[in-house]
C-alpha positions in Angstrom: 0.0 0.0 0.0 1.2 3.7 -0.7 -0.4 6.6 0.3 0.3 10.1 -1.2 -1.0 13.4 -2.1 -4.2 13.3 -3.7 -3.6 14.4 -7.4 -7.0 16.6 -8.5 -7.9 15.4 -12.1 -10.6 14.2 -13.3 -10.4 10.2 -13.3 -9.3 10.5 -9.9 -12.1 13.0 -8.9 -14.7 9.8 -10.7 -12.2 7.1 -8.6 -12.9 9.1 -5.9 -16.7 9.2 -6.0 -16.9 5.8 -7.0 -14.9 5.0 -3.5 -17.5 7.4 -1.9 -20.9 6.1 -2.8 -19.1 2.5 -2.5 -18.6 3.3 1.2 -22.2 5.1 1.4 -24.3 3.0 0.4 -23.4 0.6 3.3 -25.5 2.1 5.4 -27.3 4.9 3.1 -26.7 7.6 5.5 -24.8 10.2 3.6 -26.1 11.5 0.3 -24.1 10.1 -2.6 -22.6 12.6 -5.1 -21.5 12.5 -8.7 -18.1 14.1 -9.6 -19.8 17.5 -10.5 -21.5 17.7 -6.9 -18.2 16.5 -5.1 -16.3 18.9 -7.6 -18.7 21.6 -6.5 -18.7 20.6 -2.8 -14.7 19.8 -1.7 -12.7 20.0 -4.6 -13.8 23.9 -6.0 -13.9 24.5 -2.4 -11.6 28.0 -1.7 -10.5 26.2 1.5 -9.9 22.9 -0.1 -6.1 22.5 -1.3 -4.9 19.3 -2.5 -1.6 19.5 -0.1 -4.2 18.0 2.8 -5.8 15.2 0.7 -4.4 11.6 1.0 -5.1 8.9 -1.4 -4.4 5.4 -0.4 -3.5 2.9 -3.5 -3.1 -0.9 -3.6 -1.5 -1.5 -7.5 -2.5 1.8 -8.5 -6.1 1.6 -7.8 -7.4 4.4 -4.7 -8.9 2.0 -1.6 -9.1 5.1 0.6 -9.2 8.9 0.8 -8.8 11.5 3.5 -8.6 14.8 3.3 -8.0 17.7 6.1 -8.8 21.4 5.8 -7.3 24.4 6.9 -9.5 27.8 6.5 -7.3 30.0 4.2 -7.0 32.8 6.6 -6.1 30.9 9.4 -3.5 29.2 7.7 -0.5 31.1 9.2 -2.4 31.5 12.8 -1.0 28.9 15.4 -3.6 29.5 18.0 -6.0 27.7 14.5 -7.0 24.6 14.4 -7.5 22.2 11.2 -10.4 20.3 10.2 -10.6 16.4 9.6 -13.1 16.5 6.5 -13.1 12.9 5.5 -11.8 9.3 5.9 -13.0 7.0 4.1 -11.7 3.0 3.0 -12.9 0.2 0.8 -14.7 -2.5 3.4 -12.4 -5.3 2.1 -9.2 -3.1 3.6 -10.4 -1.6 6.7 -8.8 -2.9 10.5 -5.7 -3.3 8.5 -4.3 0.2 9.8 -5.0 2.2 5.9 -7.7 4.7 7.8 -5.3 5.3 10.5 -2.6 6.1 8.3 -4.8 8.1 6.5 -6.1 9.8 9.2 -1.9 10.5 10.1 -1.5 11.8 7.0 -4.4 14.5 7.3 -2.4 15.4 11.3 1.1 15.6 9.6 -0.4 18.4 7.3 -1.7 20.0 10.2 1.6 19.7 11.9 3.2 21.4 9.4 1.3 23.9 9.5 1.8 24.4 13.2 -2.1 23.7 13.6 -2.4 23.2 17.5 -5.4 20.5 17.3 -7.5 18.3 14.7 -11.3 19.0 14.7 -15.0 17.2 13.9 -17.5 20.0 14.0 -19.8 21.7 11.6 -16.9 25.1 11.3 -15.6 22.5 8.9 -16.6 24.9 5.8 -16.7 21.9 3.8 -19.7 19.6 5.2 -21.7 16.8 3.2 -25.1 16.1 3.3 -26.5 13.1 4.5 -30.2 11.7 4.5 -32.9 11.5 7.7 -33.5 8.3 9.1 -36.4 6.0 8.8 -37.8 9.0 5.5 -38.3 9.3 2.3 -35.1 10.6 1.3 -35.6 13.8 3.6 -31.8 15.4 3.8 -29.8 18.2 5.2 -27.2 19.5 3.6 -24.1 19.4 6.3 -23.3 16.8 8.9 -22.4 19.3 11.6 -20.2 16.7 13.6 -19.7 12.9 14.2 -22.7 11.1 13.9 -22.7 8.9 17.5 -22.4 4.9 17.6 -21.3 5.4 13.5 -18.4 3.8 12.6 -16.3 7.0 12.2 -17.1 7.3 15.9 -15.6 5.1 16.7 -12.8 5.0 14.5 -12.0 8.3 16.0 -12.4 7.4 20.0 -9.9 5.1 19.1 -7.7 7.3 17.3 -7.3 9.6 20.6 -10.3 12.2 19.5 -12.1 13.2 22.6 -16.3 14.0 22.8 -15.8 18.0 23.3 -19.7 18.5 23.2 -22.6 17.3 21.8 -25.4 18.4 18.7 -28.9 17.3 17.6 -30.4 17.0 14.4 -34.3 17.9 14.8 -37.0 17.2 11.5 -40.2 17.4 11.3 -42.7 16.7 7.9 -44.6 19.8 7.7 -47.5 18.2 6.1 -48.0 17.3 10.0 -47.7 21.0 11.1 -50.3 22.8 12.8 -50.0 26.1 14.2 -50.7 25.3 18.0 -53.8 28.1 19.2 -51.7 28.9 22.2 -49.3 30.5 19.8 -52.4 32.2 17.6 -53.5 33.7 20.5 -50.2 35.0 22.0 -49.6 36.7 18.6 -53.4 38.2 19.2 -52.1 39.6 22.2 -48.7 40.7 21.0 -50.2 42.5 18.0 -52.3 44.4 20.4 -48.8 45.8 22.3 -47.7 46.6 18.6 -45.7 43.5 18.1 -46.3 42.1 14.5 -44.5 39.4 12.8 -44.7 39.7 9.4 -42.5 39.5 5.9 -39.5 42.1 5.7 -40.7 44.9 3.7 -37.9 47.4 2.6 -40.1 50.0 1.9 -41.7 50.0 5.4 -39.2 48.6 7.6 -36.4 50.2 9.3 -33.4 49.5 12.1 -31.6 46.4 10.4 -28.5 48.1 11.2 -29.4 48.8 15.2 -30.5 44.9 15.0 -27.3 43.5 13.6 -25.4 45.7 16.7 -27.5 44.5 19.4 -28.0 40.9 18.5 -24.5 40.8 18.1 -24.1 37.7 15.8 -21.5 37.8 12.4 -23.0 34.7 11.3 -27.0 35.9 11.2 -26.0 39.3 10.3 -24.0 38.2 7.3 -26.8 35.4 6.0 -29.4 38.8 6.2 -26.9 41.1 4.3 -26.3 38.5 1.7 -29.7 37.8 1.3 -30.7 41.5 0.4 -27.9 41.8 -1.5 -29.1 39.1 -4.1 -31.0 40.7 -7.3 -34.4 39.6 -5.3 -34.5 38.6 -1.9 -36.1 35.8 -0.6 -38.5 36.6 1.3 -38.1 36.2 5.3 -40.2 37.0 8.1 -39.3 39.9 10.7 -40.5 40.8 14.4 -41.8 44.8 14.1 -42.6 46.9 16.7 -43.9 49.9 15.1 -42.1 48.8 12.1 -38.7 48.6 13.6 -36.8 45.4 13.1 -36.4 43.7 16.2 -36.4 39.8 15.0 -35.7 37.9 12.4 -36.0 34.5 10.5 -33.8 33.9 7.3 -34.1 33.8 4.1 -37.7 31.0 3.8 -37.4 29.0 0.6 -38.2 25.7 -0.8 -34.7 23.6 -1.1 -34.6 21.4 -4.1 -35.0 18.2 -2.0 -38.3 19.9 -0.6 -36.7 21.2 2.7 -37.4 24.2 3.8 -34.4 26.5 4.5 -33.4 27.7 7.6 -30.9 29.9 8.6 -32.2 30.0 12.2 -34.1 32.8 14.6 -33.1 35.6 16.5 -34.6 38.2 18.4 -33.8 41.4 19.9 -32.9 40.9 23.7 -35.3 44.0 24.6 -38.2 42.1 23.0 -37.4 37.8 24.6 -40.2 36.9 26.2 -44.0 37.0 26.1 -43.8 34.0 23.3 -42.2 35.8 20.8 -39.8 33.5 19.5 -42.0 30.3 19.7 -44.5 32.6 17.4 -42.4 33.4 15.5 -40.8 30.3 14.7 -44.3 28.5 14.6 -45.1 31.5 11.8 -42.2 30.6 10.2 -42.9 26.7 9.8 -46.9 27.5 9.1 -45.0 29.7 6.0 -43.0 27.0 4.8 -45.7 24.7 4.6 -48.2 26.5 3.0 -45.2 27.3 0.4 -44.4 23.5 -0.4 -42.2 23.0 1.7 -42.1 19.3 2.6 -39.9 19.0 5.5 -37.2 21.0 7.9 -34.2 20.4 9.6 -32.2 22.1 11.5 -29.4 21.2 14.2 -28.3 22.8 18.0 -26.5 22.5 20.8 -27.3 21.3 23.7 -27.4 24.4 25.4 -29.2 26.5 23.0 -32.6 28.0 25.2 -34.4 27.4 21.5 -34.2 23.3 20.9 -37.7 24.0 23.9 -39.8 25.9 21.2 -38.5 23.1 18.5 -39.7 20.8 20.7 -42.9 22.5 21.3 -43.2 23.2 17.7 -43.4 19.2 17.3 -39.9 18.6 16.0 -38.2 15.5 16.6 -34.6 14.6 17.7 -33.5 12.0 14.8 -29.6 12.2 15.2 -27.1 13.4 17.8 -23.4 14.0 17.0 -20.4 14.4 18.3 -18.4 17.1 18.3 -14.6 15.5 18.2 -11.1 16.9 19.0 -7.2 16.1 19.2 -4.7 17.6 20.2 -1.9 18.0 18.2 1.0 19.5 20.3 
């Protein structure tokens, strides 16, 4: 056996895929690709670079990949960390040591770039969709860690990774969604104080840039700006008082699978409580629904205050995942 760099062409972008959907299909939980979608998703990545992907060969012929990322701008910052994307190994060769030297191969580039620990969490920018148990082909498109009692889990307690925290997958089929009446009639009562939840108009609404200061999240802030930025908007939902933005829901869309997108909620900490967040998220979902949307996922932490108004909502917990770290130093 031989492992070396990973050289991007095209046959080996199909020998790759091949190896993929081979390893996939064992148990159906991640999404197969074809090389355009896997071309799309790792390789034309701008934080993918060929120096931290590993093939294994046996006579020529690739019987494992791995492949280890290091965001771009944190390249040269030691206090960074790199991501383990992917190791994966033909059944017939596996508990013969390939994954772990694969898995080496993806810490050595880290090492060398003084990288002070290997990661498993969704900040991996490149993250591959995987199906919903026990569905129709219902999907999300990212694995946001290690899903728990997989194979890879254990492959990677027993490579010295350590359980840092933990994250749940939630779905629900939104041809089962009702709008509970507790919720209709707490937004009666809110409208009356001159809380309103309704779509972002631009020519109406006002205070986006107050919101994006006091809710004090890049991530949210930057999925609103570069959703009013496109040519036309989606459309997404806003809490108003007196037309001032003081909540917010993401950009609502139908996904091609039939999900319905979600970037997540957020409201203004002068407006929490009084239900406003499980209205609003309960306005989103009724939305999505009545605009063919099929299903919704989503995943949080363990900590996250919000996972109670899913769970109100009627969401269900289908997957929990690890979040997985070594250190490298």
């Amino acid at each position: 056996m031989e492992i070396r760099n990973f050289n991007v062409t095209k046959d080996n972008i199909l020998e790759m895929v091949n190896l993929w959907n081979e390893v996939v299909s064992e148990r159906g939980f991640y999404k197969p690709h074809t090389p355009e979608s896997m071309e799309r998703l790792l390789f034309n990545s701008p934080e993918f670079s060929s120096e931290g992907a590993f093939g294994a060969y046996v006579n020529g012929r690739l019987i494992g990949f791995s492949c280890g990322i290091i965001r771009k701008a944190e390249l040269e910052n030691p206090e960074a960390v790199g991501y383990v994307n992917a190791v994966v190994v033909k059944k017939e060769y596996r508990n013969q040591g390939v994954g772990k030297a694969l898995l080496e191969s993806v810490e050595n580039y880290f090492k060398k770039h003084n990288k002070k620990a290997a990661r498993c969490v969704f900040l991996d920018p490149v993250n591959y969709p995987w199906y919903i148990p026990n569905t129709d082909k219902h999907d999300h498109p990212g694995c946001p860690a290690v899903p728990i009692n997989s194979p890879e889990y254990f492959f990677l307690l027993h490579n010295d990774y350590k359980v840092e925290g933990f994250i749940d997958a939630f779905h629900l089929p939104l041809d089962e969604y009702q709008m509970p009446q507790s919720v209709v009639e707490k937004i009666k009562e809110n409208e009356a104080k001159g809380i309103k939840i309704e779509l972002y108009d631009a020519s109406r609404h006002y205070g986006l840039e107050e919101f994006y200061q006091n809710i004090q999240n890049p991530s949210f802030e930057r999925a609103i700006r570069s959703n009013l930025a496109l040519e036309k908007p989606n459309p997404f939902l806003v809490v108003s008082v007196d037309n001032k933005v003081v909540g917010w829901t993401g950009a609502m869309y139908t996904e091609e699978s039939g999900r319905a997108h979600f970037d997540g909620i957020v409201i203004d900490s002068t407006i929490r409580g009084g239900g406003v967040g499980k209205a609003l998220f309960c306005t989103l979902c009724q939305y999505s629904k009545e605009h063919g949307s099929k299903f919704m996922t989503f995943f949080t932490g363990l900590e996250n205050p919000a996972r109670n108004i899913y769970l109100f909502a009627g969401f269900k917990i289908i997957q929990s995942f690890a979040i997985m770290k070594k250190g490298l130093r």
